[in-house]
N, C-alpha and C positions, 0 to 999 in steps of 0.2 A: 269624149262624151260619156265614157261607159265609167270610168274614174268620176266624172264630177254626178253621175248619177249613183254613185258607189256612196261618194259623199252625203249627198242631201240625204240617200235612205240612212245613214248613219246617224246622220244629227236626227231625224226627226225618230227613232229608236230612242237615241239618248235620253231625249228630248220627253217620250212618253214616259221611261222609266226613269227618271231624274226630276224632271220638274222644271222647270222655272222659280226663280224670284215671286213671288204674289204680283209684284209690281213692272215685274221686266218684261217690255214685249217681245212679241213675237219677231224675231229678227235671223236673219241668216247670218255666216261666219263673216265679221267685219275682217278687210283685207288692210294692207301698208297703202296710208296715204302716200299720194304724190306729191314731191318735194320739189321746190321750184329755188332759185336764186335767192329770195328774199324771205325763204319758210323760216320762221322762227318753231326752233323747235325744242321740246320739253318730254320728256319719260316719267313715265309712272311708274311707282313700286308698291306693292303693301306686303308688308313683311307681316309673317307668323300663318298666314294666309286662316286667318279666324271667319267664323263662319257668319258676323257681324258685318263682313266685308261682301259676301256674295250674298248677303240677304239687301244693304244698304247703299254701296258704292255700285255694286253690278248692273242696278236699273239705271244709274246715272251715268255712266259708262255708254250701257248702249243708246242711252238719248241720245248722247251727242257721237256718238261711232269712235268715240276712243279705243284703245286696245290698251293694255297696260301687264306689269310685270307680277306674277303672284308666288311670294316667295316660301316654299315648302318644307317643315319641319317635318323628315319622312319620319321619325319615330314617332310623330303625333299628330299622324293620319287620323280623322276621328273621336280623337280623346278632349277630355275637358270639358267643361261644360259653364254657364251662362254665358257672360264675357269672353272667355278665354276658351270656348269649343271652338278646334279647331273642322277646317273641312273635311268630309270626308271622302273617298275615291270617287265617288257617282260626282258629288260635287265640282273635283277639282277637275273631272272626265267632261264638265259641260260649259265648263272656262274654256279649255278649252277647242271647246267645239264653238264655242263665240269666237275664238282668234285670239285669246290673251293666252301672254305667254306662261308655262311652270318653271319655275328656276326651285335651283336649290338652297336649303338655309339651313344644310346641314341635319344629322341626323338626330343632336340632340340640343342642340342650340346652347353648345357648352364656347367659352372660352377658347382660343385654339392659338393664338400667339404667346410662343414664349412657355407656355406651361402642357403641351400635349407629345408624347412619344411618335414619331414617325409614323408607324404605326397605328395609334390611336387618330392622327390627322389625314390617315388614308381610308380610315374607317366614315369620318365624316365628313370629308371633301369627296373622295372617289365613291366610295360604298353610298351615299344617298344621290349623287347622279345617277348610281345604278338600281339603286330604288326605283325612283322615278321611272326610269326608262323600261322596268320590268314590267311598270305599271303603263304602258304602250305612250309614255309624254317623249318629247323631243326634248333636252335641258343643253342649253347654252349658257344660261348665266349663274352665278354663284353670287349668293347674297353674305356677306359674313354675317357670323352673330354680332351684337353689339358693336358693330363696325370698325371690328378689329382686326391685323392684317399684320403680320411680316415675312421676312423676305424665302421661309421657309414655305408658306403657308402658300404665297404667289408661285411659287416653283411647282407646289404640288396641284394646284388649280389650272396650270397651265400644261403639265401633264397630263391631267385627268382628260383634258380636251373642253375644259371651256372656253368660248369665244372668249367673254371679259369675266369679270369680278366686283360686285359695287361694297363699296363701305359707307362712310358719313360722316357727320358732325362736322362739315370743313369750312373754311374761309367761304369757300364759293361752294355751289351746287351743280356748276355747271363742267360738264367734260369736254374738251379740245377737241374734234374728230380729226383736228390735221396733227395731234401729238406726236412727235416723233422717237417719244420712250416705248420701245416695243413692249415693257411691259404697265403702261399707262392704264390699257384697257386691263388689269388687274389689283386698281386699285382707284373706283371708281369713286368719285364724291357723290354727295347727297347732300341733301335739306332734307330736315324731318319740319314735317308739316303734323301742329296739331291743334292749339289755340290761336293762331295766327288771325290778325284782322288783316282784312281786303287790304289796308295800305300797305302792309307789311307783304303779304302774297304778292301783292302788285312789283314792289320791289325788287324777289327774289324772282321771278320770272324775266324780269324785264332785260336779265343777261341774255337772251334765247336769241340765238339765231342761226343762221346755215350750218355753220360750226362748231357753234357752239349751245351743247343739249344740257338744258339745265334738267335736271334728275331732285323727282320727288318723292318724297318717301312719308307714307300712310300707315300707320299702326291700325287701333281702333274706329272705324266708325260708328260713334255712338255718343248720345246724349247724356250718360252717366258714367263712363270711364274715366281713368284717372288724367286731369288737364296736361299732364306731360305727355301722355302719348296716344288721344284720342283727339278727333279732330267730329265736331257734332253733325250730322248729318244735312243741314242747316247750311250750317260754311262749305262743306266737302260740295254740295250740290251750286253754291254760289261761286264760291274755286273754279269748278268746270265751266259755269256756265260764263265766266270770265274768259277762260282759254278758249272757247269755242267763239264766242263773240268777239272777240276779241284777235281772230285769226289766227291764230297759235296752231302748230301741228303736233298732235302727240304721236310718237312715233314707239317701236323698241327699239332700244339703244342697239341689244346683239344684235340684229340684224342690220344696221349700219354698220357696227363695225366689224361683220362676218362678212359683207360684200368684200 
């Protein structure tokens, strides 16, 4: 009793000194849906974690009690500005206190397969885990840059101690939960989701089930970003309200594949 009374005065601290979305109500920390035999189920990402995303996608989110993955460029806590400002601490501190998850996307969002020193790739796989977690988050997953990945890279992700690892651009979107390459969960697929019409979404979901978690991935939410890697807030809102109607579970992937 005295921990979840410990909690609510936390959030609702947060909560005075952060703010809300204009649009996001007022809502307590959404918890992991319950999975049954026949859950179809789907992951969410948005990488860069731009502040376009917790202004635009965060109220849509908690409409339907999704949770989803927010992927952190720790050297660009803050920085940037129209389009491309990213969050900043207060921000990513009341993600989450909603229940979505922080992962990492590296410290500078460089390049890391094939061209980085040991060294240099300990500095942005290990050293922004520990960013984050200096900054009181829990980090389980590692987002690559550019969804790039080899077998150096998985080695050192897997030391650092994250559960899995997502990348992209794949044949499929969807991840095995009964994989039996132990390092599977470190080199996860995606679909990037940006101009897609409903019949094309409709498609790429429609692999979802017990087993198998199809993984989305979100750049920009925004009406004027570039058509490669924004998706309008128009579609993102019709998207969701597709997976929720539509009985779809969205889960986090790490914590399925951390049980």
């Amino acid at each position: 009793m005295k921990a979840k009374l410990a909690l609510v005065i936390c959030l609702l601290l947060m909560l005075v000194s952060v703010g809300c979305p204009d649009n996001a109500p007022d809502i307590t920390p959404l918890t992991p849906p319950t999975l049954y035999p026949d859950s179809r189920l789907v992951a969410l990402y948005f990488d860069d974690a731009y502040v376009n995303q917790y202004e635009e996608a965060l109220p849509v989110l908690l409409k339907y009690e999704f949770r989803a993955t927010f992927a952190v460029i720790t050297g660009e806590i803050g920085l940037g500005q129209g389009l491309t400002k990213c969050m900043d601490e207060a921000e990513l501190t009341a993600l989450s206190g909603y229940g979505m998850e922080i992962a990492s996307h590296t410290r500078e969002h460089s390049h890391l397969a094939g061209v980085m020193s040991n060294e240099q790739l300990r500095s942005e796989i290990v050293d922004s885990k520990g960013d984050l977690e200096d900054l009181g988050f829990t980090v389980n997953t590692l987002v690559y840059p550019y969804f790039e990945y080899d077998a150096e890279v998985m080695r050192i992700a897997q030391e650092a101690g994250y559960e899995c690892a997502r990348a992209g651009w794949p044949e499929t979107g969807a991840y095995d939960l009964n994989a039996t390459d132990p390092l599977a969960r470190y080199h996860i697929a995606a679909t990037s989701i940006t101009n897609n019409d409903m019949a094309s979404f409709k498609v790429i979901v429609g692999e979802a089930s017990r087993t198998s978690v199809v993984c989305l991935v979100y750049h920009f939410i925004s009406d004027t970003g570039p058509a490669e890697t924004s998706t309008s807030l128009a579609d993102f809102s019709a998207q969701m309200a597709y997976l929720h109607d539509g009985g779809y579970t969205v889960v986090l992937l790490s914590e399925l594949i951390g049980q």
